[in-house]
C-alpha positions as CSV (number, residue, x, y, z in Angstrom):
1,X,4.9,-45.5,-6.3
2,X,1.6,-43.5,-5.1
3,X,0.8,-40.3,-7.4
4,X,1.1,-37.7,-4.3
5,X,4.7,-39.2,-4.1
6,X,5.6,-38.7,-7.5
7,X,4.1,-35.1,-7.6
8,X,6.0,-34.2,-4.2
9,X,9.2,-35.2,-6.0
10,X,8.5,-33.2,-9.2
11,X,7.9,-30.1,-6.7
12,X,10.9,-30.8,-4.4
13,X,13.4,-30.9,-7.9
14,X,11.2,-28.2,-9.0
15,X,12.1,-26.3,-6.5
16,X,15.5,-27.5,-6.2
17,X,16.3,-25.9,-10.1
18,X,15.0,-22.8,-9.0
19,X,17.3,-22.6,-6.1
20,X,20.2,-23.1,-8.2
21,X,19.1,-20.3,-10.6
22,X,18.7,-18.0,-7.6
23,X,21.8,-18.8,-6.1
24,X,23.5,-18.3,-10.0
25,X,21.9,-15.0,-10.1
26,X,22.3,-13.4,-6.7
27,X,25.3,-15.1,-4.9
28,X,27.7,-13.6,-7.6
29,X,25.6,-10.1,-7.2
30,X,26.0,-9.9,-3.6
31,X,29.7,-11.2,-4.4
32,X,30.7,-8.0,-6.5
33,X,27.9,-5.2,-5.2
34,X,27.7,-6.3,-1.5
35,X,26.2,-3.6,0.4
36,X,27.8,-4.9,4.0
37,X,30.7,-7.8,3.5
38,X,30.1,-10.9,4.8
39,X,32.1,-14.3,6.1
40,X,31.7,-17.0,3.4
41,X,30.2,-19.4,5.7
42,X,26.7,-18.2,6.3
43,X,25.2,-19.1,9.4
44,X,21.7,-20.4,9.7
45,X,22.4,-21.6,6.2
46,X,21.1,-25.0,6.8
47,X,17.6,-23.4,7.9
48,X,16.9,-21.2,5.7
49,X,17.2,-23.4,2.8
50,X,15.0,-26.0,4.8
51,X,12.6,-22.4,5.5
52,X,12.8,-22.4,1.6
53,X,11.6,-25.6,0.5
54,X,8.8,-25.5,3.1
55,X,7.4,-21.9,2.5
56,X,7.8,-23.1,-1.1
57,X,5.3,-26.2,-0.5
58,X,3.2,-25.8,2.2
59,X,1.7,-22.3,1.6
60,X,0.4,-23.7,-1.8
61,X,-0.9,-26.6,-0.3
62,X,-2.5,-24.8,2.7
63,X,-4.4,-22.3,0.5
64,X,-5.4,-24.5,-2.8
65,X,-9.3,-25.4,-0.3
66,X,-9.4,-21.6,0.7
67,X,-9.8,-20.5,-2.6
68,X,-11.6,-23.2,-4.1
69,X,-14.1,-22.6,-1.6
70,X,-13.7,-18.8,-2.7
71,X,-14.2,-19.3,-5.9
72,X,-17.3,-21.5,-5.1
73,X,-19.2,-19.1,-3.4
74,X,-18.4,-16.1,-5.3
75,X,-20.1,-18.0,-8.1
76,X,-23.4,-18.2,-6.1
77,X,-23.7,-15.0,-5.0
78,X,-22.3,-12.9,-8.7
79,X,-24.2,-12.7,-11.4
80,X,-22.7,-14.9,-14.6
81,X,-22.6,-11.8,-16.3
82,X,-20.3,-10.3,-14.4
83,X,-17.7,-13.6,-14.8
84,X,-18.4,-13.5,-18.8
85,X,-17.5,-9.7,-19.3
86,X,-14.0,-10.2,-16.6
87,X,-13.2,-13.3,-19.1
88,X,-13.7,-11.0,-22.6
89,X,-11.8,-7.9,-21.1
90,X,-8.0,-8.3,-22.9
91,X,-5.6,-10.3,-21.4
92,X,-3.1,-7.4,-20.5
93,X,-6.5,-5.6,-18.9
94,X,-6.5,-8.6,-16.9
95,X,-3.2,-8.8,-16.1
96,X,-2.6,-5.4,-15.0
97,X,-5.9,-5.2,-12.8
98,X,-4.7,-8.1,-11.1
99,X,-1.3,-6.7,-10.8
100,X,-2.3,-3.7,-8.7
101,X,-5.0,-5.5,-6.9
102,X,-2.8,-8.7,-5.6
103,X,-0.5,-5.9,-4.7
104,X,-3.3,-3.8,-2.7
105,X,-3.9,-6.9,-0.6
106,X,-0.4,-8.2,0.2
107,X,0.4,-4.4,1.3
108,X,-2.7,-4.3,3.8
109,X,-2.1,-7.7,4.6
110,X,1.6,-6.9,5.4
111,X,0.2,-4.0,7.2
112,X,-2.0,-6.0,9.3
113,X,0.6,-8.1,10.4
114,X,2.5,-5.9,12.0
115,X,-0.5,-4.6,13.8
116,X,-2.5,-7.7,15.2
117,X,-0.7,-9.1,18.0
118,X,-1.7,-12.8,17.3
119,X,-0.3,-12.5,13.5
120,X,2.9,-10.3,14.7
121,X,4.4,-13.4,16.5
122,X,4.7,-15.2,13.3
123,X,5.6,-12.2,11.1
124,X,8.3,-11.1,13.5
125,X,10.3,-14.5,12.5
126,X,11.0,-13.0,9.8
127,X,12.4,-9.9,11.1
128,X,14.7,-11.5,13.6
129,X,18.1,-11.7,11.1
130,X,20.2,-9.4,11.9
131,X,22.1,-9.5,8.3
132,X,19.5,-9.7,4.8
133,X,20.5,-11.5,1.9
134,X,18.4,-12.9,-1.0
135,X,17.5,-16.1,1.2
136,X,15.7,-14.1,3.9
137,X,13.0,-13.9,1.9
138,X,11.7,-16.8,2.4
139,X,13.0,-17.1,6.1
140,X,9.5,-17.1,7.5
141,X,6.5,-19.2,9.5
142,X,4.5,-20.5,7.1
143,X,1.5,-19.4,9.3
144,X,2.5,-15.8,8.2
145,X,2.9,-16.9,4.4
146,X,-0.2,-18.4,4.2
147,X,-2.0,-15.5,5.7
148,X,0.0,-12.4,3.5
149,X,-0.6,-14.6,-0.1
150,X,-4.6,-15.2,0.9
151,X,-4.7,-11.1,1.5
152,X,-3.1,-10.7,-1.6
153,X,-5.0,-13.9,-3.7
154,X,-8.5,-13.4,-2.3
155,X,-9.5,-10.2,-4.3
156,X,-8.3,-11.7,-7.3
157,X,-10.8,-14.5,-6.7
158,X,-13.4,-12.6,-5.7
159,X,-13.5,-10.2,-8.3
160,X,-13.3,-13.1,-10.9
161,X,-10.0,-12.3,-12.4
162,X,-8.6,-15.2,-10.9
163,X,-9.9,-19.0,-11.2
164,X,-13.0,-19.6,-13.2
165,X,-14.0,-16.4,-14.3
166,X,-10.8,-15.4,-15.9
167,X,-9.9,-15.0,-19.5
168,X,-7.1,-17.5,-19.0
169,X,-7.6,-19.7,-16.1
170,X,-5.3,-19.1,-12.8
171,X,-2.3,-17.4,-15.1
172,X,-3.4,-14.0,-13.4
173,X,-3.1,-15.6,-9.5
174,X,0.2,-17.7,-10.4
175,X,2.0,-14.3,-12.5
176,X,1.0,-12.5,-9.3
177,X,2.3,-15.2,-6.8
178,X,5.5,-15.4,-9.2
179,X,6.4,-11.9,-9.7
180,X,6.3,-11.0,-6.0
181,X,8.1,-14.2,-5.1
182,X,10.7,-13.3,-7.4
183,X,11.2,-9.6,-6.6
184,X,11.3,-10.7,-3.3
185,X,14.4,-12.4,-3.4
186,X,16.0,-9.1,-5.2
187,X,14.3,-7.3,-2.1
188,X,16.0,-8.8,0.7
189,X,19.4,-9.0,-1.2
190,X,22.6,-7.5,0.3
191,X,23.3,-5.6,-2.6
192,X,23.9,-1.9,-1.9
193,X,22.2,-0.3,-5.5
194,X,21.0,2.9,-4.9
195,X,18.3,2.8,-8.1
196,X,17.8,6.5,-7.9
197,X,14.1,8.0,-9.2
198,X,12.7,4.2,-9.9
199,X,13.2,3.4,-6.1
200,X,10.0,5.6,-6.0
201,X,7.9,4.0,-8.6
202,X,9.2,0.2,-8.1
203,X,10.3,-1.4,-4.5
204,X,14.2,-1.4,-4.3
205,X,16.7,-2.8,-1.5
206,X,17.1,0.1,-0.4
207,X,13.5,0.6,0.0
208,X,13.2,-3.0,2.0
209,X,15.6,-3.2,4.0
210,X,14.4,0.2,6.0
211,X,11.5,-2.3,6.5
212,X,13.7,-4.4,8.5
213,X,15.9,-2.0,10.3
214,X,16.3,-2.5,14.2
215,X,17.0,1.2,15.4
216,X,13.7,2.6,13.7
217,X,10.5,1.8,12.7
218,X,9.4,-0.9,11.2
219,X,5.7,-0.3,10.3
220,X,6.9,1.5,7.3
221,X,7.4,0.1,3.4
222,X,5.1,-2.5,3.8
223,X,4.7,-2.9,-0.5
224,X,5.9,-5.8,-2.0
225,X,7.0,-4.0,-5.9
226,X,4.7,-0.6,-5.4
227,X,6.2,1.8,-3.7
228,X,3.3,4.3,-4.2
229,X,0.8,3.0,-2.1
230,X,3.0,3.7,1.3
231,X,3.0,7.2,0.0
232,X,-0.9,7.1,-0.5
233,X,-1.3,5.2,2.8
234,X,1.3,7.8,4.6
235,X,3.5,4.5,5.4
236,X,6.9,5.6,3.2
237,X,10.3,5.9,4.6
238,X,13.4,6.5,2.4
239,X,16.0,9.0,3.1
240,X,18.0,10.3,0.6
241,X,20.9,7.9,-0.2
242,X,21.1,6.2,3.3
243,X,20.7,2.6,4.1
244,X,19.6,1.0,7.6
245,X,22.7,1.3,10.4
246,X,21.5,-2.3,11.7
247,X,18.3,-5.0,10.8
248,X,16.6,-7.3,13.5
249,X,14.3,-7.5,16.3
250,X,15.5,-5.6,19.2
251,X,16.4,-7.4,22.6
252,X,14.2,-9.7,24.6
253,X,13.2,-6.7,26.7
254,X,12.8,-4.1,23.8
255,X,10.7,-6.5,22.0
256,X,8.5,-7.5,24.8
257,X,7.9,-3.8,25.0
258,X,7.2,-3.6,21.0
259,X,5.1,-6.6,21.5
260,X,3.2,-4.7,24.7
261,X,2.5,-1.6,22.0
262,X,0.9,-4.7,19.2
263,X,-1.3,-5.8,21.8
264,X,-2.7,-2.5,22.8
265,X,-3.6,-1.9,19.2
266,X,-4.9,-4.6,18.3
267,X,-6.0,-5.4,14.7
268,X,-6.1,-1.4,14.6
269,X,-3.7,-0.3,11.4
């Protein structure tokens, strides 16, 4: 059996217990906290867990050169010194600094594709549902998931907190990847929590789903878990205590229109 086989299986059942834990987790929540009631038989099921597995894969795949290249060239042109005092720095230091910076990326990456026409065809896939659950969240092109992890992966590279220069090999990158893959799932879920005060210091629901409303904007709440830098970058939208009345693309002429406005901008955020 060849070895790139065998490690595609290990990923694929990898994968396959993690789906099974997600589902464990967030079927039952949506079950008892539902924030809009839904049929039992979820259409498009069949998709989006195919959507999962292959924006679970492929992304990976796609960016492992990218960044090795990254990482290769950052080398040449930093000074060693630089790399030796990022690897002594505490691990928490690390961890944290990477934290806010992956976050920075993935926000103006986000940002960006809702702004450049070219990327806005593939992000908008994921905006066309017109119900959220946990499993929109990876309902997406893997063009646009390749693109929104290398915005928020690249700094970490670059400045050496990532990769070879870090204290603790790629723990920084694959905590990072992890943590906003995770959250992500709790994001998109059609769970109606209302978290109160921490729905302004950590990304709720509440605070997504305006992200994906049809009858509004949707170039607001473009944070994965950070909540704070759509307030510094004037990009926040939460009413008090209300949810989105509907989620989607608008119709075919409506969103030709929307797609008329991208184009004029351009990569202009």
């Amino acid at each position: 059996m060849p070895h790139w086989f065998l490690f595609f299986a290990v990923d694929v059942a990898r994968l396959g217990l993690w789906l099974v834990l997600l589902a464990a987790i967030f079927v039952p929540l949506e079950r008892l906290f539902a924030l809009h009631p839904r049929e039992r038989r979820r259409p498009g099921l069949v998709a989006d867990l195919g959507l999962y597995f292959l924006n679970s894969l492929l992304p990976a795949f796609l960016i492992g050169l990218p960044m090795a290249a990254l990482v290769g060239v950052a080398h040449r042109i930093l000074p060693a010194g630089y790399y030796h005092w990022v690897a002594g720095l505490p691990l928490w230091l690390q961890l944290t600094v990477a934290f806010l910076t992956g976050e920075l990326g993935f926000y103006w990456g986000h940002r960006v594709a809702h702004t450049n026409a070219f990327l806005w065809r593939f992000h908008a896939v994921h905006h066309a549902p017109t119900a959220l659950d946990w499993l929109i969240n990876t309902r997406a092109h893997p063009i646009d998931m390749v693109f929104t992890r290398l915005c928020g992966l690249t700094p970490l590279y670059l400045l050496g907190l990532a990769g070879r220069g870090a204290a603790d090999g790629n723990m920084a990158a694959i905590l990072v990847v992890l943590a906003g893959t995770i959250w992500g799932f709790f994001l998109h879920a059609n769970i109606g929590w209302r978290l109160g005060p921490v729905e302004h210091l950590f990304a709720s629901p509440r605070f997504h789903h305006w992200h994906h409303v049809q009858s509004g904007p949707i170039d607001r709440n473009f944070a994965s878990m950070l909540p704070l830098l759509d307030r510094l970058f004037g990009t926040l939208h939460l009413p008090p205590k209300m949810w989105p009345p509907d989620y989607g693309l608008q119709n075919a002429s409506e969103r030709e229109a929307q797609e008329a406005v991208v184009a004029e901008r351009g990569t202009t955020v």
